[in-house]
C-alpha positions as CSV (number, residue, x, y, z in Angstrom):
1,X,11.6,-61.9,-119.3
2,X,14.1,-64.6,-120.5
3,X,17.0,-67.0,-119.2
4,X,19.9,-66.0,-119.5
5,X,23.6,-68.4,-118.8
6,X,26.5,-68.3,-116.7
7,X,29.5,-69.7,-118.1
8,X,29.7,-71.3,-114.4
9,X,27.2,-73.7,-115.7
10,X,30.0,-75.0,-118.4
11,X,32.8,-75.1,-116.0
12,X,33.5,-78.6,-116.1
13,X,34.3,-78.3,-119.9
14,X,35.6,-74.9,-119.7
15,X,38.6,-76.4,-117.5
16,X,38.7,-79.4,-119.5
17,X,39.5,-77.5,-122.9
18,X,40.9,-74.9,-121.4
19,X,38.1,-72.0,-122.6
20,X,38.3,-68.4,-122.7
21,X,35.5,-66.4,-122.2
22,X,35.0,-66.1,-126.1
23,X,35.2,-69.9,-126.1
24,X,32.4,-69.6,-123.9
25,X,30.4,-66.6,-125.8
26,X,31.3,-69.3,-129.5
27,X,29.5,-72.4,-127.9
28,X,26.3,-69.8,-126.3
29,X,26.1,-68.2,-130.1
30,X,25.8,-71.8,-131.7
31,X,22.9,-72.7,-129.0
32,X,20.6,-69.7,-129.6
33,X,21.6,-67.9,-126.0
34,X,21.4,-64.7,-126.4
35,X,22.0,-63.6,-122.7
36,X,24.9,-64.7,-120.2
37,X,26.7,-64.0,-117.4
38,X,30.8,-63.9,-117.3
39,X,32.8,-64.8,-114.0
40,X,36.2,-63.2,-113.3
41,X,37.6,-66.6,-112.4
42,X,37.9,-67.3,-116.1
43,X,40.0,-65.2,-117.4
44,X,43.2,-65.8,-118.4
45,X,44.2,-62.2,-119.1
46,X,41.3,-60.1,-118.5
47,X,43.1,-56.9,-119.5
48,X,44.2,-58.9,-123.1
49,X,40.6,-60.7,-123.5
50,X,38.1,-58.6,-122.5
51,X,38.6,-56.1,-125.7
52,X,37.9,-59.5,-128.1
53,X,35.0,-60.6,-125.6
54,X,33.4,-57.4,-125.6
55,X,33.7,-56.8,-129.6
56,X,32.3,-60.2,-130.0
57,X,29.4,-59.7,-128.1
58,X,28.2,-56.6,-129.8
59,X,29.0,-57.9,-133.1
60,X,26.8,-61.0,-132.5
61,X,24.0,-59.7,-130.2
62,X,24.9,-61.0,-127.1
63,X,24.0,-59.4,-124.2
64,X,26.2,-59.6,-120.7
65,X,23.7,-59.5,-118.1
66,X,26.1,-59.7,-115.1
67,X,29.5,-60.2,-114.0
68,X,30.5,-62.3,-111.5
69,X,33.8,-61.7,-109.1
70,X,34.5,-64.6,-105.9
71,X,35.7,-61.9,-103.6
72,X,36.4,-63.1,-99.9
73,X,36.5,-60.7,-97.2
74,X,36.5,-63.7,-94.4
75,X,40.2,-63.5,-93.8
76,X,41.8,-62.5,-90.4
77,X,44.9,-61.3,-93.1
78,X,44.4,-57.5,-93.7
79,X,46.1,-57.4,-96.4
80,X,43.6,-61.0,-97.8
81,X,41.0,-58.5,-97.6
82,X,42.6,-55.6,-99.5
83,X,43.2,-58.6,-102.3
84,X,39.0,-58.9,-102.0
85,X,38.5,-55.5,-102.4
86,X,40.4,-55.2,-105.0
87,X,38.6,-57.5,-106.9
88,X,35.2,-56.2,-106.8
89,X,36.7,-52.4,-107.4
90,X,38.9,-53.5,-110.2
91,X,35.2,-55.4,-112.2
92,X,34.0,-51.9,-112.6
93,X,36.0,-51.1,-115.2
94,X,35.2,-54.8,-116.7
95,X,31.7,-55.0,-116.2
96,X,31.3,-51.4,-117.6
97,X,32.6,-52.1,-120.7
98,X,30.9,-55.5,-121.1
99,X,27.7,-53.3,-120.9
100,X,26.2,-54.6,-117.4
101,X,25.6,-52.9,-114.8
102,X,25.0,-55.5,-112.5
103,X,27.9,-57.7,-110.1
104,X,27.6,-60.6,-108.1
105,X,29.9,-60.4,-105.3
106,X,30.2,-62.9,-102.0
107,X,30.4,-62.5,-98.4
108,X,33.0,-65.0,-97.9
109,X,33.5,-68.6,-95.7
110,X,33.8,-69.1,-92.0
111,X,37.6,-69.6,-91.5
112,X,39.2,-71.8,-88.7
113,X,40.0,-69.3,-85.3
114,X,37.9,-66.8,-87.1
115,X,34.1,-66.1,-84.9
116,X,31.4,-65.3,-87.2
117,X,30.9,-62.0,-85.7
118,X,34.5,-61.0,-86.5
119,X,34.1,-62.4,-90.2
120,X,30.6,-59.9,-90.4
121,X,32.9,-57.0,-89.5
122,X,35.3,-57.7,-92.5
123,X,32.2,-58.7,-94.6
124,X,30.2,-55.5,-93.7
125,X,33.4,-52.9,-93.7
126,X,35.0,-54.4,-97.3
127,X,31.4,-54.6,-98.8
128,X,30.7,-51.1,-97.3
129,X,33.7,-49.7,-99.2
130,X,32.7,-51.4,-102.2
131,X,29.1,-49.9,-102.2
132,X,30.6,-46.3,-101.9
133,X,32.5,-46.8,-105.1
134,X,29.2,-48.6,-106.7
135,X,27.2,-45.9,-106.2
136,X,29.1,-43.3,-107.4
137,X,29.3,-45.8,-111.2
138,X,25.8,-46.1,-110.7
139,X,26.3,-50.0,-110.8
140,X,24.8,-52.4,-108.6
141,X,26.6,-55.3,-106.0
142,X,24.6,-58.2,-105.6
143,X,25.3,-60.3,-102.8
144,X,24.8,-64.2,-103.1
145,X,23.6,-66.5,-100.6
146,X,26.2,-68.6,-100.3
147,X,28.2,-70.4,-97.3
148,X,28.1,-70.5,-93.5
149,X,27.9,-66.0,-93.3
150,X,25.2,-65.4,-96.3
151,X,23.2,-69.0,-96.4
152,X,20.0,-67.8,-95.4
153,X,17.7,-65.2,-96.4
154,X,18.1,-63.2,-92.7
155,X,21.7,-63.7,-93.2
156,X,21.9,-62.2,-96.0
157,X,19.6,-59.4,-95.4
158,X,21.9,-58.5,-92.1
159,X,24.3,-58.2,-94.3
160,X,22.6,-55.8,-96.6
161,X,20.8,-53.6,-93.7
162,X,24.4,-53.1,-91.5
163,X,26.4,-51.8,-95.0
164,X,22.7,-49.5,-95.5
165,X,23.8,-48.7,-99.4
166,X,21.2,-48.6,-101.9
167,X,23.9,-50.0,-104.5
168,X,24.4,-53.3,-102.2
169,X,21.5,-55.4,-103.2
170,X,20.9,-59.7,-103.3
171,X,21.7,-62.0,-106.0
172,X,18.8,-64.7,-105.0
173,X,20.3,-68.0,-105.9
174,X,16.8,-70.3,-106.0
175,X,19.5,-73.5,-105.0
176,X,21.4,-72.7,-102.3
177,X,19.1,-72.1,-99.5
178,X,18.4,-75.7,-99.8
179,X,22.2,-76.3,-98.5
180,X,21.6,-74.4,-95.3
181,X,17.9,-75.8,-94.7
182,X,15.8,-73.4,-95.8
183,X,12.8,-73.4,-98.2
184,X,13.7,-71.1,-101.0
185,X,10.3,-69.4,-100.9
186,X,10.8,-68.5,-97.3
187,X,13.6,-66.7,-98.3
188,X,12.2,-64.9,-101.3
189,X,9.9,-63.1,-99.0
190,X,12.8,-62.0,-97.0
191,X,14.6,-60.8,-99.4
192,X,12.2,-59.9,-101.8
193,X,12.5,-56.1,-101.9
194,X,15.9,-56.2,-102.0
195,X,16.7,-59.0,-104.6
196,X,18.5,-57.5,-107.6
197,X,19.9,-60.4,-109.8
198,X,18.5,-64.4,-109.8
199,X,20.1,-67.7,-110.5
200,X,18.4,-70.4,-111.9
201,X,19.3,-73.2,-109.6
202,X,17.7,-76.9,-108.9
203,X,19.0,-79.7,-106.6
204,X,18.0,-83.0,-105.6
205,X,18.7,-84.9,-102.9
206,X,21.0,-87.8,-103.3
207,X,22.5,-90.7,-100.8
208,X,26.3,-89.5,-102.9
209,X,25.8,-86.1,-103.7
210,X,28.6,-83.5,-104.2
211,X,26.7,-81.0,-101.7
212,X,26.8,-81.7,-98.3
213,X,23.9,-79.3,-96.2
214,X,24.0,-78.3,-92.4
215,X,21.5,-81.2,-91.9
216,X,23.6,-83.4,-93.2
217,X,21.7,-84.2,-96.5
218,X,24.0,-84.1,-99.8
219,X,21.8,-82.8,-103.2
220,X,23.1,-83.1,-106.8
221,X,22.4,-80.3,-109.4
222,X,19.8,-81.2,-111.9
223,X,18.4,-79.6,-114.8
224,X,16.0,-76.7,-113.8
225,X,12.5,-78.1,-112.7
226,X,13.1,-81.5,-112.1
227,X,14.1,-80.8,-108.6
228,X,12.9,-79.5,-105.2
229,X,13.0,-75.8,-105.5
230,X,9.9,-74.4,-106.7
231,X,11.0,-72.4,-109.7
232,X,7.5,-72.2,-110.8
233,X,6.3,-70.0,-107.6
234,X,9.7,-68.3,-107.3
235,X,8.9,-66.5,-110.9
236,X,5.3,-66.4,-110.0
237,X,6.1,-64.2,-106.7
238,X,9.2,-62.2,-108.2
239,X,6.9,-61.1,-111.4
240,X,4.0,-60.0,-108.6
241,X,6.6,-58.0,-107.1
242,X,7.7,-56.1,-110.1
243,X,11.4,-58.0,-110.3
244,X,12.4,-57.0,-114.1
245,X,15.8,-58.1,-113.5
246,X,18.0,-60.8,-115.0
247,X,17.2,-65.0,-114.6
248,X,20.7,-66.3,-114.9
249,X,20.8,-70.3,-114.9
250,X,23.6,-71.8,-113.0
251,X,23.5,-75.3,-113.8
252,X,25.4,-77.7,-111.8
253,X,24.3,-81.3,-112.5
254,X,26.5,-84.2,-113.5
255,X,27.3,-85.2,-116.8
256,X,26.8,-83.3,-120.0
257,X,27.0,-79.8,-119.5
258,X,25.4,-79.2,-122.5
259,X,22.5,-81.4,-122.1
260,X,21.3,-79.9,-118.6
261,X,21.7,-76.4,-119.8
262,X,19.4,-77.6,-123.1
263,X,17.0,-78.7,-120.8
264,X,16.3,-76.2,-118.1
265,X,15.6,-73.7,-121.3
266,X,12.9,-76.2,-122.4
267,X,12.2,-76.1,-119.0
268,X,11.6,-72.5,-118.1
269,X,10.6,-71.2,-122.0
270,X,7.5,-73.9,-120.7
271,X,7.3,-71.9,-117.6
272,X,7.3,-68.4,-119.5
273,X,4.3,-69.9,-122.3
274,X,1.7,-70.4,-119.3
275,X,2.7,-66.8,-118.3
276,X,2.1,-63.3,-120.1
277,X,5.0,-60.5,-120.4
């Protein structure tokens, strides 16, 4: 069991020095990281990049745990949702040959004149189509908590029991329950048989920070373990449970990338010396 990265957790300096996803695949080489997870938002050509990306990752043992696509189905357009269809159907193909097997997908957010029981519809029929086309690859969606529609573990897991596919599973982000006021261990046990990815997330509450919750609290990222969410017991519960799936940090603190992400490794190789396996 080991950490994997996200490139989401470089983002800041990924848009700042315009990287490509080999940039990103360079600066994990030089750190040790040996794991990561790619996002389709940063491609510039995917069709023209991904042949480098994936030949550089083989050559240099670097393994793509997932692949991340920021699908919305929440539009009243029909032809918006089509567009977030597309987007999960057409990172097969990329995800396949990056060698994972494993794609994050989202819900989508709450749109103005839109009810939430009409965005569930478009959730659960584009996610539904999705799943069909999953399960005959043999690869798995993984649903995020994430918004207004998938926040909470029983959100999510309506989600998951109206589309019924055994290829539609959750991405359990340890963070972001904390945005919609719930403790991230509540939610692990609602989710827990159906959790098929994990990111590494820790806030904090602060009077300025950049994320505002339903309760009106704002949190800042921090590096992994110095926050509220119990990372300790989240591994503890998802290693009782038999979870052999991917830990993929997603850090999003302030100031040096590069710093936080060298920290919640200390952090969680710590965690992984007081445990066995």
């Amino acid at each position: 069991m080991k950490l994997a990265l996200s490139m989401w957790s470089v983002h800041r300096i990924a848009r700042r020095q315009a990287w490509s996803a080999a940039d990103f695949l360079s600066f994990c080489r030089k750190e040790g990281i040996g794991r990561v997870e790619l996002l389709d938002v940063f491609w510039k050509n995917a069709k023209d990049e991904l042949p480098e990306v994936a030949d550089y990752a083989r050559r240099h043992g670097i393994e793509t745990v997932s692949y991340a696509v920021g699908n919305d189905f929440a539009h009243s357009g029909p032809e918006e949702r089509k567009q977030a269809l597309r987007q999960i159907l057409d990172a097969f193909p990329v995800a396949e040959e990056l060698g994972t097997r494993t794609i994050r997908v989202f819900s989508g957010s709450l749109k103005e004149g839109v009810t939430r029981e009409t965005a569930l519809e478009w959730i659960v029929d584009g996610l539904g189509k999705a799943a069909l086309e999953a399960e005959r690859r043999g690869i798995a969606l993984c649903l995020e908590n994430h918004g207004m529609l998938a926040g909470t573990g029983r959100q999510v897991l309506d989600i998951l029991n109206r589309v019924g596919s055994p290829a539609l599973r959750s991405t359990f982000d340890t963070g972001n329950f904390l945005l919609v006021g719930e403790d991230p261990l509540d939610a692990l046990e609602t989710l827990l048989p159906y959790v098929g990815h994990v990111h590494v997330k820790d806030f904090a509450e602060a009077a300025d920070g950049p994320y505002l919750a339903l309760d009106g609290k704002t949190f800042q990222g921090t590096a992994a373990g110095s926050g509220l969410v119990r990372l300790d017991a989240i591994v503890d519960r998802l290693r009782q449970s038999g979870y052999a799936g991917a830990y993929v940090l997603e850090y999003e603190g302030p100031g040096d990338e590069a710093a936080g992400i060298r920290a919640s490794y200390a952090y969680f190789e710590g965690l992984l010396r007081t445990r066995k396996g």
